[in-house]
C-alpha positions in Angstrom: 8.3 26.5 5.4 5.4 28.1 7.1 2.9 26.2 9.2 0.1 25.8 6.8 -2.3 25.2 9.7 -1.6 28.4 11.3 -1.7 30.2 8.1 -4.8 29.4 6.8 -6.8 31.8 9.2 -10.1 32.0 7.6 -9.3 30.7 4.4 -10.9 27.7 2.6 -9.9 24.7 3.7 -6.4 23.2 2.1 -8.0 19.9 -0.1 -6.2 16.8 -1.1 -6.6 15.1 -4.1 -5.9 11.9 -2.3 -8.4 12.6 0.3 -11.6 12.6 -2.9 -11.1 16.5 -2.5 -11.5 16.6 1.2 -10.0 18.4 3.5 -6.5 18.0 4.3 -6.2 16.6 8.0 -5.6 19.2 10.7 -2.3 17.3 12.1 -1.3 17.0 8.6 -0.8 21.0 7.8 0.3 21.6 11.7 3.2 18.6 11.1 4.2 19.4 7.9 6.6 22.2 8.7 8.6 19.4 10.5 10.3 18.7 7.2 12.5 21.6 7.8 14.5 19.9 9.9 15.4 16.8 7.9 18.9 17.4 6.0 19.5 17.5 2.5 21.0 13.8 2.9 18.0 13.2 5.0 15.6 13.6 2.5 17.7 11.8 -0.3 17.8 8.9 1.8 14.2 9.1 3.7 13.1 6.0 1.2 15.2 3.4 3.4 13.4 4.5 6.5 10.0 5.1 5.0 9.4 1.9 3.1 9.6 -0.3 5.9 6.1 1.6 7.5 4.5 0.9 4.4 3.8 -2.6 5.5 0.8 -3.8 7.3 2.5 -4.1 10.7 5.7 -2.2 11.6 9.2 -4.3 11.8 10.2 -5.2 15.4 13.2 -3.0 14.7 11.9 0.4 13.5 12.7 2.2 16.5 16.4 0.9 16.0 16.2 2.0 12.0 14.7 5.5 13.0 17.3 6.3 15.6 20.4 5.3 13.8 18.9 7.4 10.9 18.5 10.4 13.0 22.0 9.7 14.4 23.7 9.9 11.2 21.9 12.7 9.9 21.8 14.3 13.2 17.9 15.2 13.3 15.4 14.1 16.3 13.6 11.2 15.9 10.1 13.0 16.2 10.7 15.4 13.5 11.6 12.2 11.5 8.7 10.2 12.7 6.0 13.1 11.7 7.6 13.5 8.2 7.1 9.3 7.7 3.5 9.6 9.2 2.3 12.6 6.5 3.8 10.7 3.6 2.7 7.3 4.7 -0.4 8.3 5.0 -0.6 10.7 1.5 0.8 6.9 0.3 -1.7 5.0 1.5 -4.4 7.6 0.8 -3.7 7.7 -2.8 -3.2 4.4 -3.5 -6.6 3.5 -1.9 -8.2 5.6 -4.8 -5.6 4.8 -7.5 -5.0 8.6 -7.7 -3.1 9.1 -10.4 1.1 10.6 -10.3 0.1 14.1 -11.6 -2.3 14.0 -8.9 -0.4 12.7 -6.1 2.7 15.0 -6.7 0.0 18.3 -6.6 -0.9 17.1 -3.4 3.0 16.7 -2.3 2.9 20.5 -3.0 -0.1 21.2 -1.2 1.6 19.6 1.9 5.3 20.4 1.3 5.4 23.7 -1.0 8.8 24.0 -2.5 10.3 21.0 -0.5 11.3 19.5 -4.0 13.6 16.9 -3.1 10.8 15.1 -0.9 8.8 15.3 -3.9 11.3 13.6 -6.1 11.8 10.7 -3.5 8.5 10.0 -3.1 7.1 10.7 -6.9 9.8 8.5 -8.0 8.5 5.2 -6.0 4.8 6.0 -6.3 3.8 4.0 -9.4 5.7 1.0 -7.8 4.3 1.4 -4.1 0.9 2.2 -5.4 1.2 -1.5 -7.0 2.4 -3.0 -4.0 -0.5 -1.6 -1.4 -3.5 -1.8 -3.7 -2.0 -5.9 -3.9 -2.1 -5.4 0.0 -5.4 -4.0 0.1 -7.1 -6.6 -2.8 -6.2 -9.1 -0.6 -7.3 -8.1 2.9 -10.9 -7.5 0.8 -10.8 -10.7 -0.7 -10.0 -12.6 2.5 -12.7 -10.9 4.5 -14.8 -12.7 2.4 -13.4 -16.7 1.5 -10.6 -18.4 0.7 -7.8 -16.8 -0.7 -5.0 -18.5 -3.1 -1.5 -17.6 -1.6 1.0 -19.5 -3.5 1.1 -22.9 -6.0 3.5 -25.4 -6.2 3.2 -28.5 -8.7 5.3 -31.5 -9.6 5.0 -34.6 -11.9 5.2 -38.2 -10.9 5.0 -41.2 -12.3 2.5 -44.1 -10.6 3.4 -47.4 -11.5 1.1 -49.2 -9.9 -1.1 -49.4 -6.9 -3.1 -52.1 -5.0 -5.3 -52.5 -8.1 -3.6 -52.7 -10.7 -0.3 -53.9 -11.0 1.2 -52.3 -14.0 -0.5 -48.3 -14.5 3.0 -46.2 -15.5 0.8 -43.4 -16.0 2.2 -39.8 -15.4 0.2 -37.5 -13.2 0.4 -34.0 -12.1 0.5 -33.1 -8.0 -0.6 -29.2 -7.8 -0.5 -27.9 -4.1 -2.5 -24.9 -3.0 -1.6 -22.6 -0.1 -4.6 -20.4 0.8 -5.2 -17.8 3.3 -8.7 -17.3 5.5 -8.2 -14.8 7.6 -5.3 -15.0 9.9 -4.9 -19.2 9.0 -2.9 -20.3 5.8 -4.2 -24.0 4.7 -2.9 -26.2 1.9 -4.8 -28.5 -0.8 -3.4 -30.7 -2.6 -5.0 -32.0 -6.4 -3.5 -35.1 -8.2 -4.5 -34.7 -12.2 -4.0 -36.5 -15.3 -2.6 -34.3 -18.2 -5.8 -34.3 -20.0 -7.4 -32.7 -16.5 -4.4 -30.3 -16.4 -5.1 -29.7 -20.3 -8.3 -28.8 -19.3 -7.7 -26.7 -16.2 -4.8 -24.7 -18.6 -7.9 -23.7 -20.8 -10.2 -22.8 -18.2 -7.6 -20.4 -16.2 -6.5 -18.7 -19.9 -9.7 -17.9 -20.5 -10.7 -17.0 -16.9 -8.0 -14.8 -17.6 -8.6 -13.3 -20.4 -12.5 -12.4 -19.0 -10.8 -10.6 -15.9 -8.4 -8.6 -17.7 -10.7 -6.8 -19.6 -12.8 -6.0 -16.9 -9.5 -4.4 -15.6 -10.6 -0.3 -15.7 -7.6 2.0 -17.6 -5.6 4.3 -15.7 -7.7 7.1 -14.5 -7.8 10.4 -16.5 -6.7 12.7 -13.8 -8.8 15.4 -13.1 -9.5 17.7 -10.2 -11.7 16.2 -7.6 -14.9 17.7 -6.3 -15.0 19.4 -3.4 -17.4 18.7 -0.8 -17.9 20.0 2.7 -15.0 19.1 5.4 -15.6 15.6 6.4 -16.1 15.5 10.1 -13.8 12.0 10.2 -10.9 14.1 8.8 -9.1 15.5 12.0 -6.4 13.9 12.2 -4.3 11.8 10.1 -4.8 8.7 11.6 -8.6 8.4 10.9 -10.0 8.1 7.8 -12.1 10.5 6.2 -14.0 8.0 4.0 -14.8 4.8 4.7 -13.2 3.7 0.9 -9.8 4.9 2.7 -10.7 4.2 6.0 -7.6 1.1 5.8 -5.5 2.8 3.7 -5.5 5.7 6.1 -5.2 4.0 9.2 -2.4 3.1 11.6 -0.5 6.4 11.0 1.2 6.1 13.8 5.4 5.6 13.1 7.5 3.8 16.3 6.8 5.5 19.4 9.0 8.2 19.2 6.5 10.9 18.0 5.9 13.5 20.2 
């Protein structure tokens, strides 16, 4: 595979679909040739290494995960590492945007021209892994601004009585609430008689109900426009947008790039 940052000379710039129709990253077409190094098996199997970089921080034991990878398929761990940075960060990109498969596998081309059994590992897990980081990304928005709900957990009792009145036997619902502000996770609990929980069943069907179809459809996919080269977009680890800036940040894969 040819280096498509050397190739380009003075041709127009190589644009992503993930990227709005920016520019691809300049580290992103000098890297990319990397992937000729990874082994067929290496490439079948690149999911179990690359899925856990998708999360927010890295595991303690990546390092460990990368090198017994690159043992058994007898590769260097950089050549490895760049491949995991590109497609984490065309990942992240166009999930960010909720760029469409069609789109997202054009741009796999763009990056990896004829490396078609990348393109099958990585189309294959987009829909699911968009899912997953546009969850991860709601949620950082939402807690940047308030409470967010994190988990619910509910039983029934029974009281029987209490200081004033001897004989109640009236059953009552105990809901627990685990929310998130920030970096703290902080628990309410709400004791409610069946006609309150009645009442709160109706409220959140119909709550809903309203959200959902405010939900947008899946976008038509369509070529994006293409503006001038963002300044920001010089290296894969910045963002060339600040709509992506999250989604394209913290590129960076062990510490065994080089």
């Amino acid at each position: 595979m040819p280096n498509l940052a050397e190739s380009r000379g003075q041709a127009p710039p190589i644009r992503l679909h993930c990227l709005g129709g920016d520019a691809a990253p300049a580290d992103v077409l000098h890297d990319a040739h990397r992937v000729d190094k990874l082994t067929k098996g290496a490439l079948a199997q690149l999911w179990d290494v690359l899925e856990p970089c998708l999360t927010p921080s890295l595991p303690p034991d990546v390092d460990a995960q990368l090198g017994a990878f690159c043992r058994r398929h007898e590769m260097a761990e950089a050549d490895l590492a760049h491949v995991i940075r590109i497609a984490r960060f065309v990942l992240r990109a166009a999930s960010a945007i909720n760029l469409p498969a069609r789109g997202f596998h054009e741009d796999l081309r763009t990056i990896w021209p004829g490396i078609d059994p990348l393109h099958q590992v990585l189309l294959s897990r987009y829909d699911v892994t968009r899912l997953a980081l546009r969850g991860r990304l709601l949620a950082d928005a939402l807690t940047k601004h308030g409470n967010v709900l994190q988990n619910l957990e509910w039983r029934v009792d029974n009281v029987i009585a209490d200081s004033g009145a001897a004989r109640l036997e009236l059953p009552v619902g105990i809901v627990t609430l685990a929310y998130r502000y920030r970096d703290e996770t902080s628990h309410l609990t709400l004791q409610m008689t069946p006609d309150q929980l009645m009442r709160a069943a109706q409220v959140f069907t119909s709550l809903a109900q309203q959200a959902r179809r405010l939900i947008p459809p899946e976008p038509a996919y369509a070529p994006a426009a293409t503006p001038g080269d963002s300044a920001a977009a010089n290296t894969y680890g910045a963002s060339p947008g600040a709509e992506r800036g999250e989604a394209a940040s913290e590129a960076g894969v062990g510490d065994s790039a080089s």
